[in-house]
C-alpha positions in Angstrom: 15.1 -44.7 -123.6 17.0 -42.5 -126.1 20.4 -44.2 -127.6 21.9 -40.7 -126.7 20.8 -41.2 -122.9 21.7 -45.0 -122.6 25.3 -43.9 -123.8 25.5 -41.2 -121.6 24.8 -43.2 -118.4 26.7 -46.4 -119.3 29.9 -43.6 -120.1 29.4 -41.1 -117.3 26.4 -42.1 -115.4 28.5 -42.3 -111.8 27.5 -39.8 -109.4 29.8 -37.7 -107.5 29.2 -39.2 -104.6 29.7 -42.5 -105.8 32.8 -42.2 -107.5 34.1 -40.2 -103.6 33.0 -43.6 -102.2 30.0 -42.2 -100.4 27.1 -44.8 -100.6 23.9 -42.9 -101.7 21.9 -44.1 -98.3 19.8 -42.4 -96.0 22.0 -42.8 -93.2 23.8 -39.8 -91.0 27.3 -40.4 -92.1 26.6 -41.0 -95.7 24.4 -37.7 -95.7 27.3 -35.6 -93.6 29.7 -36.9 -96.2 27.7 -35.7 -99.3 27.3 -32.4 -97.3 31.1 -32.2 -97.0 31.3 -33.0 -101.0 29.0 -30.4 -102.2 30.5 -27.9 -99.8 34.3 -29.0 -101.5 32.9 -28.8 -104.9 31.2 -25.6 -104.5 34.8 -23.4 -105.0 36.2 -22.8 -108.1 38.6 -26.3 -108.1 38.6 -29.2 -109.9 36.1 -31.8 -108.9 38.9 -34.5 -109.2 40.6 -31.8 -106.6 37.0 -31.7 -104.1 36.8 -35.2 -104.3 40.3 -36.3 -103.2 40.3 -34.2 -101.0 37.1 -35.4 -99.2 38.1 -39.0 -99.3 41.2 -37.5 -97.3 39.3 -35.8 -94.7 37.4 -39.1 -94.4 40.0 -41.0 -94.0 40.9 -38.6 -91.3 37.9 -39.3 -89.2 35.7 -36.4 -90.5 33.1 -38.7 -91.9 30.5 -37.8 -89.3 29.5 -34.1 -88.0 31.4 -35.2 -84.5 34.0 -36.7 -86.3 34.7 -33.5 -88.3 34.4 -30.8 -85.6 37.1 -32.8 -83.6 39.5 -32.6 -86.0 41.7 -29.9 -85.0 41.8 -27.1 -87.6 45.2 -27.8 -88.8 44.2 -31.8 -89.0 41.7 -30.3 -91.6 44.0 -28.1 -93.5 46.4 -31.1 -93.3 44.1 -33.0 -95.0 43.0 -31.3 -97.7 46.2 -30.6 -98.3 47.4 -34.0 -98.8 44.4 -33.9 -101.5 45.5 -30.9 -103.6 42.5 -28.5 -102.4 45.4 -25.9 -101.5 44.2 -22.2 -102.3 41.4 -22.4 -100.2 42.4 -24.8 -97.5 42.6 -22.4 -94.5 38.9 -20.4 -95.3 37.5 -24.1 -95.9 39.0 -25.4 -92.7 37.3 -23.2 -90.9 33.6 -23.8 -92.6 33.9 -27.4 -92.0 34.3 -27.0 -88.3 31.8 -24.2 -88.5 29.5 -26.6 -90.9 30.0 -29.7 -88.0 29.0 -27.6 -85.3 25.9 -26.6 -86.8 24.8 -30.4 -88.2 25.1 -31.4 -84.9 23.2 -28.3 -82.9 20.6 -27.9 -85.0 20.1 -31.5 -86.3 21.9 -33.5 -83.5 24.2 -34.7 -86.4 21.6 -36.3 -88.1 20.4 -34.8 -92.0 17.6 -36.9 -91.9 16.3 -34.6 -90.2 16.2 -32.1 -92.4 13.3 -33.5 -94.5 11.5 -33.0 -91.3 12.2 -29.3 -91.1 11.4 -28.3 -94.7 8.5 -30.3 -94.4 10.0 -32.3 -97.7 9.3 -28.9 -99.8 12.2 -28.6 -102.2 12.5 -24.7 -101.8 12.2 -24.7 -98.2 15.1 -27.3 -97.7 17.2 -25.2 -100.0 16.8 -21.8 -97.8 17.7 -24.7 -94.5 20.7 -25.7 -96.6 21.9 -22.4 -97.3 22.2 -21.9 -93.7 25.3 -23.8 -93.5 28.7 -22.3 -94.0 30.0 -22.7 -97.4 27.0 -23.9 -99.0 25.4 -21.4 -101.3 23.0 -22.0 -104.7 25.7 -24.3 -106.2 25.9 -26.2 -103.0 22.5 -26.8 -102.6 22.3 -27.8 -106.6 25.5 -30.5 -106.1 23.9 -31.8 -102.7 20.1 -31.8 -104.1 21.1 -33.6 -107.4 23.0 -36.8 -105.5 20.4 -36.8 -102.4 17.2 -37.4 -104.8 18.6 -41.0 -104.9 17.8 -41.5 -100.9 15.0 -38.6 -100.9 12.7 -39.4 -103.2 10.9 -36.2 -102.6 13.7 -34.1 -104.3 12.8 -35.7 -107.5 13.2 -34.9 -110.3 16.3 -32.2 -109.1 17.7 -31.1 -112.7 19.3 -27.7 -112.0 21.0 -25.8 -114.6 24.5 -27.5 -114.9 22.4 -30.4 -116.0 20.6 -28.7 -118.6 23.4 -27.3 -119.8 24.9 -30.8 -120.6 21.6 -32.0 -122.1 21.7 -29.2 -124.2 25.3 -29.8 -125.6 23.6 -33.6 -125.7 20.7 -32.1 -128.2 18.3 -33.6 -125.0 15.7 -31.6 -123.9 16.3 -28.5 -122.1 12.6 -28.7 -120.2 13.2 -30.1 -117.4 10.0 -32.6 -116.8 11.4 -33.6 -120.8 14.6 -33.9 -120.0 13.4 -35.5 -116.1 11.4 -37.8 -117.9 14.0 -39.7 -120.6 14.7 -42.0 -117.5 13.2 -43.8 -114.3 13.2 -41.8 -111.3 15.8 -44.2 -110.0 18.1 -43.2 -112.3 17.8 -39.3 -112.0 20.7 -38.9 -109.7 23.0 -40.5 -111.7 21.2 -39.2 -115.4 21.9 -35.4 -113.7 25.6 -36.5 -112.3 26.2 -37.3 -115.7 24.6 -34.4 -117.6 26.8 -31.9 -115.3 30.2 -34.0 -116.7 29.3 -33.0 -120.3 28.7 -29.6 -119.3 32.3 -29.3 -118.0 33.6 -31.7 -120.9 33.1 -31.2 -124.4 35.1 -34.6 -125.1 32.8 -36.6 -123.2 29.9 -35.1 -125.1 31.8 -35.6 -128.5 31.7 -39.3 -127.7 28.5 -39.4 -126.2 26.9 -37.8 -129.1 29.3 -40.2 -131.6 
């Protein structure tokens, strides 16, 4: 393995999820909540923003798809409130609730069904993710990159925030080259931490150093 890459994932190579507190596990509440992340970090906030502001609506019982849609819609505004995700906490309110009612219609609040669905074909579970309130082409990028560590079938998910880090990193910019510098057990976290030294030229000044 590269010296470049080994620094990178010993310095930034927590993903998203992971540093929310959401275990990377196939399991309905651990999937819900990286649904809820990726639908947070989508807007144009801070991810330090997105992510307190998840654990808060966690902590406020909307770690589940039933959890979330009974949350009032001010207990959700509340919420994100109390985690700085202000200018956009009414609209997002709303596409929570909206995004709980439809994990639990269409997928009885169960993502792991949703491999089922798209028949585990990467473009086909992006169009079935789109469907959901809120989550767009970024959303499906932020909730694709994290979920290849329970679905190995997603693998290897290096979308374009991650090549723009490796290129900043002098890595490749192919991305089977760039896929390939680590196991596939490590992708989730190698693309987490690609995407932080695209948003941070200081951590790819002391990567690179």
């Amino acid at each position: 393995m590269d010296t470049v890459v080994k620094r990178l994932l010993r310095e930034a190579g927590q993903t998203y999820a992971e540093e929310t507190g959401i275990p990377l596990k196939d399991q309905p509440a651990a999937l819900f909540k990286l649904l809820v992340l990726a639908n947070l970090l989508s807007a144009r906030i801070s991810s330090d923003i997105a992510m307190a502001a998840a654990k808060e609506l966690f902590e406020a019982g909307g770690g589940t798809a039933r959890g979330m849609s009974k949350l009032t819609w001010q207990e959700r505004v509340d919420a994100l409130g109390r985690g700085h995700y202000v200018r956009y906490d009414e609209s997002t309110s709303s596409r929570l609730g909206d995004m709980a009612e439809q994990v639990q219609d269409k997928y009885g609040g169960d993502l792991r069904r949703l491999p089922v669905e798209a028949e585990r074909d990467v473009k086909h579970a992006s169009k079935l993710l789109q469907e959901f309130p809120g989550i767009g082409p970024t959303g499906v990028d932020i909730f694709c990159r994290e979920a290849q560590a329970m679905w190995p079938w997603l693998r290897p998910y290096i979308d374009g925030q991650a090549v723009k880090g490796a290129e900043r990193l002098g890595l490749p910019t192919d991305t089977k080259k760039l896929a390939s510098e680590v196991p596939d057990k490590d992708l989730a976290r190698f693309a987490a931490a690609l995407v932080r030294v695209a948003r941070d030229k200081k951590l790819a000044d002391s990567v690179k150093s």
